[in-house]
C-alpha atoms as one frame of an Amber mdcrd trajectory, in Angstrom:
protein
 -46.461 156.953   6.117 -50.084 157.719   5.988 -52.709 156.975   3.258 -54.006
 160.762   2.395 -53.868 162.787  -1.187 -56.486 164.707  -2.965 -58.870 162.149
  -2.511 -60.208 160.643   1.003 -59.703 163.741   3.467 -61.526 162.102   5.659
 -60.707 158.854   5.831 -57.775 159.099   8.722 -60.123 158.594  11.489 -58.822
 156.088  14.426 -60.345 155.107  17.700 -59.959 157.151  21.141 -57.571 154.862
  22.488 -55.549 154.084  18.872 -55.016 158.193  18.763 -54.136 158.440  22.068
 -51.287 155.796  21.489 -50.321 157.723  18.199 -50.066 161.266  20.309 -47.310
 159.126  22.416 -45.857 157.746  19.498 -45.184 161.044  18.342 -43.366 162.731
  21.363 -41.271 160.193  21.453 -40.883 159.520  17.498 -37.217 159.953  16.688
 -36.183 161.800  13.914 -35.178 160.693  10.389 -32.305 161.167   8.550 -32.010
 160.442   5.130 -29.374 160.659   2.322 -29.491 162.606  -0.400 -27.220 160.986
  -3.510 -27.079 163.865  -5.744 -26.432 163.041  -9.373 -26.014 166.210 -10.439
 -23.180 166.260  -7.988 -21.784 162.808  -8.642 -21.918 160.079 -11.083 -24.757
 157.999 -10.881 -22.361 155.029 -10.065 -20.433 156.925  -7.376 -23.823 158.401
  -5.807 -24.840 154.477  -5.938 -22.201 153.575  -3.595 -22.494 156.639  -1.903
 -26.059 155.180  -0.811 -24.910 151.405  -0.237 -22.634 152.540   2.210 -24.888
 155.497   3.708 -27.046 152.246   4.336 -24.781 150.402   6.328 -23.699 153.632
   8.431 -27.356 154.112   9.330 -29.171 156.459   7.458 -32.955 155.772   7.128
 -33.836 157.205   3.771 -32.209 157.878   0.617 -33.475 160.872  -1.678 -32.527
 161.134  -5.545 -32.292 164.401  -7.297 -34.903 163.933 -10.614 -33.481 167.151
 -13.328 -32.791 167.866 -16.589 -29.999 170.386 -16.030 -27.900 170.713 -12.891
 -27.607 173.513 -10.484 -23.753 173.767 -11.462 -21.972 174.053 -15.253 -18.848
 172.571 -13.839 -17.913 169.228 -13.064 -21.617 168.731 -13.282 -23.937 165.396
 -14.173 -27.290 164.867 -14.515 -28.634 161.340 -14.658 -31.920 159.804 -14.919
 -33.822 159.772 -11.542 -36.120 156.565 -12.430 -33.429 154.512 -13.916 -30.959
 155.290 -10.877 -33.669 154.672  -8.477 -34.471 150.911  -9.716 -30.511 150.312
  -9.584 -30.544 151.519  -5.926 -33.636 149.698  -4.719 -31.545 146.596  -6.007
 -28.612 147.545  -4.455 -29.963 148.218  -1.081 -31.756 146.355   1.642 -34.514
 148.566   3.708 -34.121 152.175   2.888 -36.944 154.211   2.209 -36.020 155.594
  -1.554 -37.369 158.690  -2.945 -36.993 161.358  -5.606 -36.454 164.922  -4.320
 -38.233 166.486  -6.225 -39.550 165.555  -9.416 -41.714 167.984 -11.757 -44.998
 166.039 -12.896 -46.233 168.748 -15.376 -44.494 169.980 -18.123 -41.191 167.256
 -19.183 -43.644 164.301 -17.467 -46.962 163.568 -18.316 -48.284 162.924 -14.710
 -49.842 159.278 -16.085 -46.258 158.477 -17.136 -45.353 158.893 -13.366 -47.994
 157.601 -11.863 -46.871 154.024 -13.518 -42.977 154.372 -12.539 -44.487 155.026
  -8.992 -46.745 151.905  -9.158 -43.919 149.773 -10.897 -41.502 150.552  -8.181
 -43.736 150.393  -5.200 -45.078 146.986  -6.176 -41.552 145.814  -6.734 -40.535
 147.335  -3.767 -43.520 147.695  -1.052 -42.698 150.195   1.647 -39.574 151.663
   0.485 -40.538 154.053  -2.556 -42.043 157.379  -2.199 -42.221 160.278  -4.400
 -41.927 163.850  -3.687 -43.463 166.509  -6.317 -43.032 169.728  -6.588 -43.996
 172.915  -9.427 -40.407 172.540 -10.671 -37.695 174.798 -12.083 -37.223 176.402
 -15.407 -33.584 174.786 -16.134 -35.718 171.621 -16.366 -38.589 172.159 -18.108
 -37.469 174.566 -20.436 -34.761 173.336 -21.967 -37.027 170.074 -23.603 -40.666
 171.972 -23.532 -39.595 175.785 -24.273 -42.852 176.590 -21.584 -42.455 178.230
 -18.193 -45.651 179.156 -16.766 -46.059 181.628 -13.846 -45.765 180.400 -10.154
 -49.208 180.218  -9.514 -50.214 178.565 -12.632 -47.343 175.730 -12.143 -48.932
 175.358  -8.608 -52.191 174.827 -10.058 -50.746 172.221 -12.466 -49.260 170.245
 -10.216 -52.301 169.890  -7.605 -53.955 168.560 -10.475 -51.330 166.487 -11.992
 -51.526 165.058  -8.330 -54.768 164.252  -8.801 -53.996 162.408 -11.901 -51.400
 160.045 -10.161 -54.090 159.496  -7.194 -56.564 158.316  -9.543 -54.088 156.171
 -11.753 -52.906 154.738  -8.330 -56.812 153.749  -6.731 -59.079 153.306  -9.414
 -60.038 149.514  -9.790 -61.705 150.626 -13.355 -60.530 152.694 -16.577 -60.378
 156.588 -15.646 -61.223 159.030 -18.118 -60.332 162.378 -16.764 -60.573 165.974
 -18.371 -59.268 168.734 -15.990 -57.729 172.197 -17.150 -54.586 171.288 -17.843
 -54.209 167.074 -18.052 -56.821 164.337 -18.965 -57.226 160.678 -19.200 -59.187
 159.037 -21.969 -59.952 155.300 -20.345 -56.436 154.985 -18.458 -55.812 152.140
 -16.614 -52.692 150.999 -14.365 -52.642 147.249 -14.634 -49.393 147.707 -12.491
 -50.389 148.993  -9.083 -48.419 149.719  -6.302 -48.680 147.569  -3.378 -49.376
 149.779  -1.088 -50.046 153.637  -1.325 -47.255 155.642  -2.567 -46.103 158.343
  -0.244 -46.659 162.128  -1.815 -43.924 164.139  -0.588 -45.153 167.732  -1.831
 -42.816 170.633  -2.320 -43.802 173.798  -0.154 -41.400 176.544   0.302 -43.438
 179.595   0.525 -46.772 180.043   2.603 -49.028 179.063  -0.555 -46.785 176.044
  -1.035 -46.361 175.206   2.240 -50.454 175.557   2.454 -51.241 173.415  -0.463
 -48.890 170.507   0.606 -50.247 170.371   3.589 -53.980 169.878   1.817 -52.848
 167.642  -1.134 -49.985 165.440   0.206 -49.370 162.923   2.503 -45.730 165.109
   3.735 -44.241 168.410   3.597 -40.614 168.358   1.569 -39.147 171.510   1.997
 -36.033 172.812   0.963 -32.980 174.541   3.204 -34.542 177.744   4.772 -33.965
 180.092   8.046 -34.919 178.133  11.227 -37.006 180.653  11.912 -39.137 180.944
   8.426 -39.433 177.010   8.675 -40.735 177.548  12.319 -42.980 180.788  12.321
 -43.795 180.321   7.916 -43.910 177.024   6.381 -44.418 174.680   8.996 -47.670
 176.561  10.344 -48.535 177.066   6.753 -48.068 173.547   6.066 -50.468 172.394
   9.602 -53.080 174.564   8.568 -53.506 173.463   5.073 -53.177 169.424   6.791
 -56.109 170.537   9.154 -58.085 172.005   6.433 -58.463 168.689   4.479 -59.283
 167.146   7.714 -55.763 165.656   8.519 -53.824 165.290  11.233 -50.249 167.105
  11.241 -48.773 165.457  13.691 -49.055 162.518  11.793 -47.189 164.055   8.529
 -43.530 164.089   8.214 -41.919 168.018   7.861 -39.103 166.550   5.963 -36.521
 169.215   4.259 -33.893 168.902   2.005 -30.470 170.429   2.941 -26.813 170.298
   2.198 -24.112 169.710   4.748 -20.207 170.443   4.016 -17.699 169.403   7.092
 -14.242 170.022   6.811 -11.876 170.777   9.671 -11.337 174.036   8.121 -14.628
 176.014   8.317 -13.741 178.451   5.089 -13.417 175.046   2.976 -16.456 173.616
   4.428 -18.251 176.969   3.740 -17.046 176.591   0.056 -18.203 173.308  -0.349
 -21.664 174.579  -0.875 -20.521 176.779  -3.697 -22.313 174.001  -6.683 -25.817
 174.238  -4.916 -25.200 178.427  -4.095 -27.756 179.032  -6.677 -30.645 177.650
  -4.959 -30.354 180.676  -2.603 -31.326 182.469  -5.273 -35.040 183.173  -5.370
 -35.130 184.228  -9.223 -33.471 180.723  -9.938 -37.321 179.276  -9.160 -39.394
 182.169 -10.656 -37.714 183.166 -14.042 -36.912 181.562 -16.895 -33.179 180.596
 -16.090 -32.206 177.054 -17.329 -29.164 177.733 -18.574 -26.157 176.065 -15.817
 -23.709 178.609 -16.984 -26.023 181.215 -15.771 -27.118 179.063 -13.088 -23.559
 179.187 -11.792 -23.006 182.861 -12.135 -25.583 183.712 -10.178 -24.362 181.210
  -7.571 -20.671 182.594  -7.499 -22.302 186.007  -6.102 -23.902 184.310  -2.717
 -21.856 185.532  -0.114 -20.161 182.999   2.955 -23.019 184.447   5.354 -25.862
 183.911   3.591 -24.664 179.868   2.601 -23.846 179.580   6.640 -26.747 180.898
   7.484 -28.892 178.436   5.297 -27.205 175.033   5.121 -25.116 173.087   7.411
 -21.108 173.661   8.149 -18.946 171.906  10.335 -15.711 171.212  10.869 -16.917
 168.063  13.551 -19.231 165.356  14.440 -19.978 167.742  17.241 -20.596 170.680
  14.786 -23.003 168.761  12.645 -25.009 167.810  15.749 -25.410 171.413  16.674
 -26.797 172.474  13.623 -28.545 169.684  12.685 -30.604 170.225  16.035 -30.627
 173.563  14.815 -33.112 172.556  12.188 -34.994 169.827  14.413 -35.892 173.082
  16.984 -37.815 174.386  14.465 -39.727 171.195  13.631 -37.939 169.217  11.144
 -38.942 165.730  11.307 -36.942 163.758   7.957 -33.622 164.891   7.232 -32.816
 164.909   3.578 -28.890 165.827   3.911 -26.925 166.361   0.418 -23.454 165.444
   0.963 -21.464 168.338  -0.197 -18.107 168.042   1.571 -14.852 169.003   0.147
 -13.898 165.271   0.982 -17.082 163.049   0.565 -16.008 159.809   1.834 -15.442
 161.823   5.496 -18.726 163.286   4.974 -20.002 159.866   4.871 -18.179 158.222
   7.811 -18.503 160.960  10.261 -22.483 159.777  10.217 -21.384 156.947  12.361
 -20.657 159.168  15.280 -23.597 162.010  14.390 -26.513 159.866  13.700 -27.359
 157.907  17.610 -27.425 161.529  18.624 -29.795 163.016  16.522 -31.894 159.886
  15.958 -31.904 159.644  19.805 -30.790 156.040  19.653
């Protein structure tokens, strides 16, 4: 994970020979797949276990949903990111934990997560990120009442971003007044160890763009092969070179849900409680009602869920499309387990993940 953000664009520069090395590092880099333990999905107890044992099969990473409201009305949860996170850490050994994505503008004050970051990090060194993104309305409405446009919520969270960054380096008090956020002589007496990894959300070409200039990682969410590889990828590369980083060294990691079930129809289905985020007005309007949510979700038709997340019906399957997604330059996995029978979404890992991790 590199050491980039708003701050210190230019700072990334390596000798001839280091680069060089890095360049072969990188053809040969094998790919990462992480575990996303949904707890809107699950109970945060069951999605614990889930990520023990997701540990032990192999995966590299585990990812944490961080909402208010879930993308589903029934047979829904929605736990507390933060509080699940520290249990996990604990639980686990090595695994790189993360959320996926949490909001840092409206419900959060972006000081308030720039010292859950730092706490966890320095607990933890290595093995916490954090991914942001401009957030949905089912979230931030429901406790604030405020949904700003898109391009306003973008604007926030660059800044919030810059916020955390300056929380997270400053050796001195930081008083801070931007458009939307300020700091009157803050101070983080809990740093992080190390710098935290900025996973920022990028969808679209703006968003793509501007994670690619303000993170450290792209953290995109299920998509066409093809818009990933001719859209937000090259979106997300141009905004890296921009601030005078180097994509190759930045992780195109995207968050997607798999279903594999020996009969394709049920494995289709499967996706049914995360339809809704193929629905673009879910992200623009002010929809934060799950009812809703889920109405909107019972519309999506087989093609369009096939077409945009992973089904299988074998280990063999879930290679095929999983390589799908690495063809078109996805680097970290971030797979939500959303089989009919989860414990067989979990152990048929043991045969998928040597092949797509190249090991």
């Amino acid at each position: 994970m590199i050491d980039a953000g708003i701050s210190g664009f230019g700072s990334h520069k390596k000798p001839v020979c280091d680069l060089l090395f890095y360049r072969c590092e990188v053809v040969f880099m094998k790919t990462k797949v992480g575990y996303f333990a949904s707890i809107e999905q699950y109970k945060p107890m069951d999605a614990l276990e889930q990520s023990v044992r997701a540990e032990k099969i192999g995966f590299d990473s585990i990812w944490v949903d961080d909402h208010f409201h879930p993308w589903y009305h029934d047979d829904a949860q929605c736990g507390q990111a933060w509080a699940w996170m520290g249990a996990v850490l604990q639980a686990t050994k090595k695994v790189f934990v993360s959320t996926c994505i949490t909001c840092p503008i409206i419900r959060y004050n972006p000081a308030i997560v720039a010292q859950t970051f730092a706490t966890l990090r320095q607990m933890y060194p290595d093995r916490v990120g954090c991914a942001v993104g401009a957030g949905e309305a089912m979230n931030e409405a429901p406790v604030d009442g405020k949904w700003p446009s898109v391009p306003e919520r973008q604007e926030m969270t660059i800044e919030a971003v810059e916020v955390m960054e300056k929380l997270w380096r400053s050796k001195e008090p930081v008083s801070f007044k931007g458009k939307y956020f300020m700091l009157d002589k803050a101070f983080l007496y809990t740093k992080p160890s190390d710098v935290v990894p900025l996973y920022i959300s990028g969808m679209g070409p703006k968003g793509a763009y501007m994670a690619g200039k303000y993170g450290d990682h792209l953290m995109t969410v299920a998509a066409d092969p093809e818009l990933l590889k001719n859209s937000t990828i090259p979106n997300f590369e141009k905004g890296a070179r921009e601030a005078g980083k180097d994509p190759k060294k930045m992780e195109k990691a995207m968050l997607i849900w798999y279903s594999v079930d020996e009969d394709m129809t049920c494995a289709i289905e499967g996706h049914r409680f995360w339809a809704g985020v193929l629905v673009p007005s879910m992200f623009k309007y002010k929809v934060y009602e799950p009812k809703e949510v889920q109405a909107h979700a019972a519309l999506v038709s087989h093609d369009l869920i096939k077409k945009n997340y992973i089904c299988a019906t074998d280990a063999e399957g879930l290679i095929k499309e999983i390589e799908r997604f690495k063809k078109a330059g996805i680097t970290h996995f971030c797979l939500a387990n959303s089989s009919p029978n989860v414990n067989k979404g979990l152990e048929i890992f043991k045969d998928v993940l040597p092949a797509v991790k190249g090991e």
